[in-house]
C-alpha positions as CSV (number, residue, x, y, z in Angstrom):
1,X,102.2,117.1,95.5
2,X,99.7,114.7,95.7
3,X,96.5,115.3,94.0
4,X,93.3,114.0,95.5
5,X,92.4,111.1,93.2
6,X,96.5,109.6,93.5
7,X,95.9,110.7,97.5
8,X,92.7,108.5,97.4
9,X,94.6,105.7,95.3
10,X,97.8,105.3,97.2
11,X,96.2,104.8,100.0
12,X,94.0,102.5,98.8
13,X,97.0,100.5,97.3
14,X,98.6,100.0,100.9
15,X,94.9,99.2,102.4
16,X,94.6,96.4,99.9
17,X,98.2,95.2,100.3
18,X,97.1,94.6,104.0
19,X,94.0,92.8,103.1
20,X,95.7,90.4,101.1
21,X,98.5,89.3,104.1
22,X,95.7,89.7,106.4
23,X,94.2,86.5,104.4
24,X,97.5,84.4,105.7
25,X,97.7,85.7,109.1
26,X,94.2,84.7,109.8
27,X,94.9,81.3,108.3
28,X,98.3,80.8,110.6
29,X,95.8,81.9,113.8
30,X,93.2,78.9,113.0
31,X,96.2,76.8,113.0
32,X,96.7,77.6,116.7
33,X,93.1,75.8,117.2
34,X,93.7,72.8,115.3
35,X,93.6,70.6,118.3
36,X,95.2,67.7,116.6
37,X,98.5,69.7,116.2
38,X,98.0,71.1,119.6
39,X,99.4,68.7,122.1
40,X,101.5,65.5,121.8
41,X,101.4,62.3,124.1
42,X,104.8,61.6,126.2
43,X,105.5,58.4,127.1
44,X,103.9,58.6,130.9
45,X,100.7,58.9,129.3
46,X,100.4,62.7,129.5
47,X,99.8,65.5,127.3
48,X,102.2,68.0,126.3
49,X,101.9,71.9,124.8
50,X,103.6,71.4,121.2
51,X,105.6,74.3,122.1
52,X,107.6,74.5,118.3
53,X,103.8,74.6,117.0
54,X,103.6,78.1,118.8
55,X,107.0,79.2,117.8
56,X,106.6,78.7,114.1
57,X,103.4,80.3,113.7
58,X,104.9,83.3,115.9
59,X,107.8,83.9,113.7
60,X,105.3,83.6,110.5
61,X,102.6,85.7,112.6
62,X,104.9,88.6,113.7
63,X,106.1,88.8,109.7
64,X,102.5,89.8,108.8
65,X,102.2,92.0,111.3
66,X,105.3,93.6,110.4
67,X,104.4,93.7,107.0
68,X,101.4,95.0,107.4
69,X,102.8,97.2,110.1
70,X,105.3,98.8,107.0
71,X,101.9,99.4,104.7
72,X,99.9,101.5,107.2
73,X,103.4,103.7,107.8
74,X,103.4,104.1,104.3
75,X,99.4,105.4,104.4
76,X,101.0,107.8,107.0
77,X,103.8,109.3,104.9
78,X,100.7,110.1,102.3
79,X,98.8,111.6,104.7
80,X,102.0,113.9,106.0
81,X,102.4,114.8,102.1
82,X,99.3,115.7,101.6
83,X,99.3,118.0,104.9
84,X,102.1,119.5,103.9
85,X,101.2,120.4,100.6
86,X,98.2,122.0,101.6
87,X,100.0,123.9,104.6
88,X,102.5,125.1,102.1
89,X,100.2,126.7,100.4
90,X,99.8,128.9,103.2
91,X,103.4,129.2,104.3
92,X,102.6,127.2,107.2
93,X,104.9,124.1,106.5
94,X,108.1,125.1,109.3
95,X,105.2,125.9,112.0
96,X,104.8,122.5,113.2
97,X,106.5,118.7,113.2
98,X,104.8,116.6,111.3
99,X,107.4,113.7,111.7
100,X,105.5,111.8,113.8
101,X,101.9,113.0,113.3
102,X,101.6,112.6,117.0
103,X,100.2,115.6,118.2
104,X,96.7,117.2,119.6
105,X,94.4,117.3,117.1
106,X,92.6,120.1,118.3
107,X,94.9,122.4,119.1
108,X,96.6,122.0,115.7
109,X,93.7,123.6,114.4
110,X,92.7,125.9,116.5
111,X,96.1,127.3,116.0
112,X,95.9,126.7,112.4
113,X,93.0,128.5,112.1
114,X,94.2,131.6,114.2
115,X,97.3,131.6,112.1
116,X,94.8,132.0,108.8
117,X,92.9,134.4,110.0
118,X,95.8,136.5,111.3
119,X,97.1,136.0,108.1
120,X,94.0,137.8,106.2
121,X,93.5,134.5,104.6
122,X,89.9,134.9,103.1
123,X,86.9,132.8,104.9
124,X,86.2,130.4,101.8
125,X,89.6,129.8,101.8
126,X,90.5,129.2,105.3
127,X,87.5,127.2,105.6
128,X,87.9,124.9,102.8
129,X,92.2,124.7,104.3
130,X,90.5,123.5,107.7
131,X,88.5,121.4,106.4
132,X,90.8,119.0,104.3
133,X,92.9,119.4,107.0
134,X,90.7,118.0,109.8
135,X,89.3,115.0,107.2
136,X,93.1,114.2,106.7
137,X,93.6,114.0,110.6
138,X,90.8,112.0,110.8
139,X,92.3,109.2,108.6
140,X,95.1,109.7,110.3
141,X,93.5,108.6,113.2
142,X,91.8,105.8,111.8
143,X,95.4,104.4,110.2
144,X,96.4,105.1,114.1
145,X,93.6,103.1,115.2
146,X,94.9,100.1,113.1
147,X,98.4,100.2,114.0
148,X,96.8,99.9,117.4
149,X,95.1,96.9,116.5
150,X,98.3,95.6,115.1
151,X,100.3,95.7,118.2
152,X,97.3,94.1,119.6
153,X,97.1,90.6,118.3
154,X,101.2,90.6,117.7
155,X,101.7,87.4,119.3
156,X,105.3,88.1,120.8
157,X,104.0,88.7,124.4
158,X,102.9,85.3,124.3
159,X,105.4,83.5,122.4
160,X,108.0,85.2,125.4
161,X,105.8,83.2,128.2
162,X,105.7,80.1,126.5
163,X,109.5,80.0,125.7
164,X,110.2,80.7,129.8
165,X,107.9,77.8,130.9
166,X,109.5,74.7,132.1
167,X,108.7,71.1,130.6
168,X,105.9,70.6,134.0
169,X,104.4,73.7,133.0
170,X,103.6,72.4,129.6
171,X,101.8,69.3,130.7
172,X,99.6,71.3,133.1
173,X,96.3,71.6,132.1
174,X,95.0,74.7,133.3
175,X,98.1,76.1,132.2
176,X,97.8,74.9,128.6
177,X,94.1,76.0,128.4
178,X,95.0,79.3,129.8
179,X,97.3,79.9,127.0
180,X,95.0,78.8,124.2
181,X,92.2,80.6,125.8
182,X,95.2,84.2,125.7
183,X,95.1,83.4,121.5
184,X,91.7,83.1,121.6
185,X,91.2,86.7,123.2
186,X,93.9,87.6,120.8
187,X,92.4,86.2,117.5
188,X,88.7,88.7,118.5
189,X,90.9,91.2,117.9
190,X,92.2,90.0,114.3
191,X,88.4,89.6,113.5
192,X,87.7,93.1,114.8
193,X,90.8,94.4,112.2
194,X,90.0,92.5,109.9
195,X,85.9,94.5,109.8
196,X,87.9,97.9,110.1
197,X,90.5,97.1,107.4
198,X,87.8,96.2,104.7
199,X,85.4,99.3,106.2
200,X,87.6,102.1,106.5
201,X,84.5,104.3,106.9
202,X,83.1,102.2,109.7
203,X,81.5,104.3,112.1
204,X,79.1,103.9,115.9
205,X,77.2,100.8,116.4
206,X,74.5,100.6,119.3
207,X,75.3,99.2,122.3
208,X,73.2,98.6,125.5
209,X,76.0,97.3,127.9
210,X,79.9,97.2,128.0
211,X,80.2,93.5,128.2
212,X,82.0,93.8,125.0
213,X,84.9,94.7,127.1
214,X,85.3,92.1,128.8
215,X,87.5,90.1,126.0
216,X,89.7,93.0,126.2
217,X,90.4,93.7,129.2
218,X,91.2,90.0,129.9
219,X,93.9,90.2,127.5
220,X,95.1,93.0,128.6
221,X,95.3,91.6,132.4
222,X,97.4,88.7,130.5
223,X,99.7,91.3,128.5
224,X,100.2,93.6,131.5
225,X,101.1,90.2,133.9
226,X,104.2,89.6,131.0
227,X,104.8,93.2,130.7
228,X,108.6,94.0,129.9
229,X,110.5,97.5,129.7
230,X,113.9,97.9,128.9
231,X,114.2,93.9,128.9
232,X,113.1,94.0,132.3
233,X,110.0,92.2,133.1
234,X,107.4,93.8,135.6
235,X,104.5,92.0,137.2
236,X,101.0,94.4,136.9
237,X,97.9,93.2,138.3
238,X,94.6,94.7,136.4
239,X,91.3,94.5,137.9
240,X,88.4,95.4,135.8
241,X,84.4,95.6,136.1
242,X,82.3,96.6,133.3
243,X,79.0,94.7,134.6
244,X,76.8,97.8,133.7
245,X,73.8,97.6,131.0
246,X,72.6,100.9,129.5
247,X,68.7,101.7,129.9
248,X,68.8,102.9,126.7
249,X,71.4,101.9,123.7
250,X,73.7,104.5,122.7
251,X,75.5,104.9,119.2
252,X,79.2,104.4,119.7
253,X,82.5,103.6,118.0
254,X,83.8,100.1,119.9
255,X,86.8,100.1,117.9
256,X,87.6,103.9,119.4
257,X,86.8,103.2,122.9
258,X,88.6,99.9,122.9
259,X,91.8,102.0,122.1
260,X,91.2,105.0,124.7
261,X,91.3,102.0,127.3
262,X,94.5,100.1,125.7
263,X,95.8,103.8,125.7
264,X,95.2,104.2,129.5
265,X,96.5,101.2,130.2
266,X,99.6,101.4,128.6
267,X,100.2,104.7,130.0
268,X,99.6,103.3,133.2
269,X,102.0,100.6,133.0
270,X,104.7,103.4,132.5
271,X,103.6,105.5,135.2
272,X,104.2,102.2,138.0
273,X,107.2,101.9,136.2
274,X,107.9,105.1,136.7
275,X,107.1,105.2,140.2
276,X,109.1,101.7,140.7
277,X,112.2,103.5,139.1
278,X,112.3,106.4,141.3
279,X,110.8,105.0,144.6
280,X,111.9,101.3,144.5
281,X,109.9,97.9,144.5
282,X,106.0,98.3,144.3
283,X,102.8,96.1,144.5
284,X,101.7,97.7,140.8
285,X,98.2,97.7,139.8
286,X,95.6,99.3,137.1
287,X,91.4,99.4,138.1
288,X,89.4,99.5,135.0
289,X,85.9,101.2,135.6
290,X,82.5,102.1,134.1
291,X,81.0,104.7,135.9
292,X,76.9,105.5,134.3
293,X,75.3,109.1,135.5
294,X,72.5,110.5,134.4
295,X,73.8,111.8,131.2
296,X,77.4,110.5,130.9
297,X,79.4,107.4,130.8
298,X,82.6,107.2,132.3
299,X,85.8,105.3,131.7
300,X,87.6,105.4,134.3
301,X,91.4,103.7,134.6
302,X,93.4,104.5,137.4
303,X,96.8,103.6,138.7
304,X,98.9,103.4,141.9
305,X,101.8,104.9,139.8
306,X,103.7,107.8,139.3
307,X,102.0,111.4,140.5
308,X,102.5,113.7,137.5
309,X,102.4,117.3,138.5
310,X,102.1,119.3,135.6
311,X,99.4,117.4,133.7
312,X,99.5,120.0,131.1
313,X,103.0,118.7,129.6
314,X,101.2,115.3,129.0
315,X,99.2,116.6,126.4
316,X,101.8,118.2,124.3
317,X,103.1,117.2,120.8
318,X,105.6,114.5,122.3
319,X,106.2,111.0,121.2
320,X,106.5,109.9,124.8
321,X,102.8,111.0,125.3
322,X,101.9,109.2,122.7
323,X,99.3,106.9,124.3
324,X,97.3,110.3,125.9
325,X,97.3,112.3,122.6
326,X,96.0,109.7,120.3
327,X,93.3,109.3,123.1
328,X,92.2,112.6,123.4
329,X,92.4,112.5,119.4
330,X,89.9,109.6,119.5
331,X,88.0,111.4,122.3
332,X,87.3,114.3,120.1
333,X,85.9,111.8,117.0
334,X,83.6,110.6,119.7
335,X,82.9,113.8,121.0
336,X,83.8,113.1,124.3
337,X,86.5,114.8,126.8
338,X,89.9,113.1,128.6
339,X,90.5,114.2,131.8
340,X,93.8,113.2,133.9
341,X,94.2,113.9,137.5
342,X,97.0,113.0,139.6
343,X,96.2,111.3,143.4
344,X,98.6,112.6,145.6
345,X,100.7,109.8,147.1
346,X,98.2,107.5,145.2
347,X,98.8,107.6,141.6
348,X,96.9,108.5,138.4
349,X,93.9,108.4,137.2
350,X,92.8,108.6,133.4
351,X,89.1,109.4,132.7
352,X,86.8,109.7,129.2
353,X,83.4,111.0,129.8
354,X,81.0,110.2,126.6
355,X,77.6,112.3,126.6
356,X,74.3,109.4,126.4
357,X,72.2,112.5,125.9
């Protein structure tokens, strides 16, 4: 069992591994800028993509983020000891599967807390069990948070589309800028991990529009064009508007919302799969949307893709919901709500309501 101060330092071991690869992988990103090393000249007097330039710092860029990847499972494995230790105490190890730590927050201790009670466990006791219990999911979440970030600015996506482009391709000009423009997006988000890595306990900043989605979104409209499934590549359009200013600024985690989205989005991208699969070739597309009321702020992300009947079943302890169950996870750390609802012969649509008020 881990006691709290080797809890606190092993952690901290595999957070300061990551800061130090996390030095290298920003320095292999700059080199993706360096506009001498960029192109090179053919002999017509045109400007070629230096393709190999790409491809080495994508094999020593997806290495890091492996590595790094391996660190923050380790973090996880402590967290899962340290759960089950305390669970033990209470013979409540066998009652749930902690293998994946992929489960709804909430209801874990709701139940737990029923459980204690029914149990005759005695209040300072059950509360201080609940307690370390919810602070340990919320790490957990913040660890989750990273990894998210990690798949993020992996650049193997993009590596894929540059390996399938003909020799034209890389002498066209919109085409080239387009693709250093796609690191660009991706290399916001290594800054934005980079801030959360060294500020663990990083919390809401104030905000007074969602502009600061835009970056996001764009690479995601990129990621989703390239998007592949079972070595199949599908072609998703994503359409987004987050022109909307806030009359007032509003505290928020950026770093959470940015995931709910991502978590949307991917889940989306399985639902048209889905739908694809079982009804044949679609025109597949995702709407991103910010929705202001009086004393609300809705996400809203909705699909033509698969119509999900029971919605219930997508918030249960299942790796395959993974996406929806760390989102309604983050929801709750924001104290806002997920709602799904399924348009008949239309698709899905994903929803996170935050209170301004």
């Amino acid at each position: 069992m881990y006691s709290l101060n080797n809890y606190n330092k092993s952690i901290s071991y595999n957070i300061n591994e990551i800061v130090l690869i996390l030095k290298d992988l920003t320095r292999l990103y700059t080199k993706l800028f360096n506009f001498e090393e960029l192109f090179s000249s053919e002999s017509n007097g045109k400007t070629r993509l230096n393709r190999q330039l790409f491809h080495d710092k994508h094999e020593s860029i997806h290495s890091d983020v492996s590595e790094m990847n391996i660190y923050l499972t380790e973090a996880l494995n402590v967290i899962r000891e340290e759960i089950i230790a305390i669970l033990e105490k209470y013979d409540e190890k066998e009652k749930v599967d902690l293998h994946t730590l992929v489960f709804d927050d909430k209801n874990f201790l709701d139940i737990l807390r029923m459980n204690l009670t029914t149990h005759g466990v005695d209040l300072k006791s059950k509360n201080k069990c609940l307690l370390d219990i919810k602070n340990l999911l919320f790490l957990k979440n913040k660890i989750f948070n990273l990894k998210y970030l990690l798949n993020m600015i992996d650049t193997t996506i993009l590596d894929k589309y540059i390996t399938k482009l003909g020799v034209e391709d890389l002498v066209n000009s919109s085409m080239i800028f387009e693709i250093i423009d796609s690191y660009g997006l991706q290399y916001e988000e290594v800054k934005r991990f980079s801030l959360l890595v060294n500020n663990l306990d990083y919390y809401d900043e104030k905000i007074t529009s969602l502009y600061f989605l835009n970056p996001l979104l764009e690479l995601h409209k990129r990621r989703v064009d390239n998007f592949t499934y079972a070595k199949v590549r599908y072609k998703i359009f994503l359409n987004y508007d987050c022109d909307i200013t806030l009359n007032k600024g509003i505290l928020i985690n950026k770093s959470y919302l940015e995931n709910i989205i991502s978590s949307f989005i991917e889940q989306s991208c399985m639902d048209l799969i889905k739908k694809e699969l079982k009804k044949g070739k679609i025109q597949k597309e995702i709407d991103v949307a910010i929705v202001k009321n009086k004393r609300s702020l809705q996400v809203i992300v909705r699909n033509n893709g698969f119509d999900v009947k029971n919605i219930y079943k997508l918030f249960l302890s299942d790796v395959d919901n993974k996406y929806i169950l760390e989102a309604k996870n983050l929801a709750n750390m924001m104290n806002g709500t997920i709602d799904i609802i399924p348009i008949e012969n239309e698709g899905m649509q994903y929803i996170l309501t935050l209170k301004t008020r």
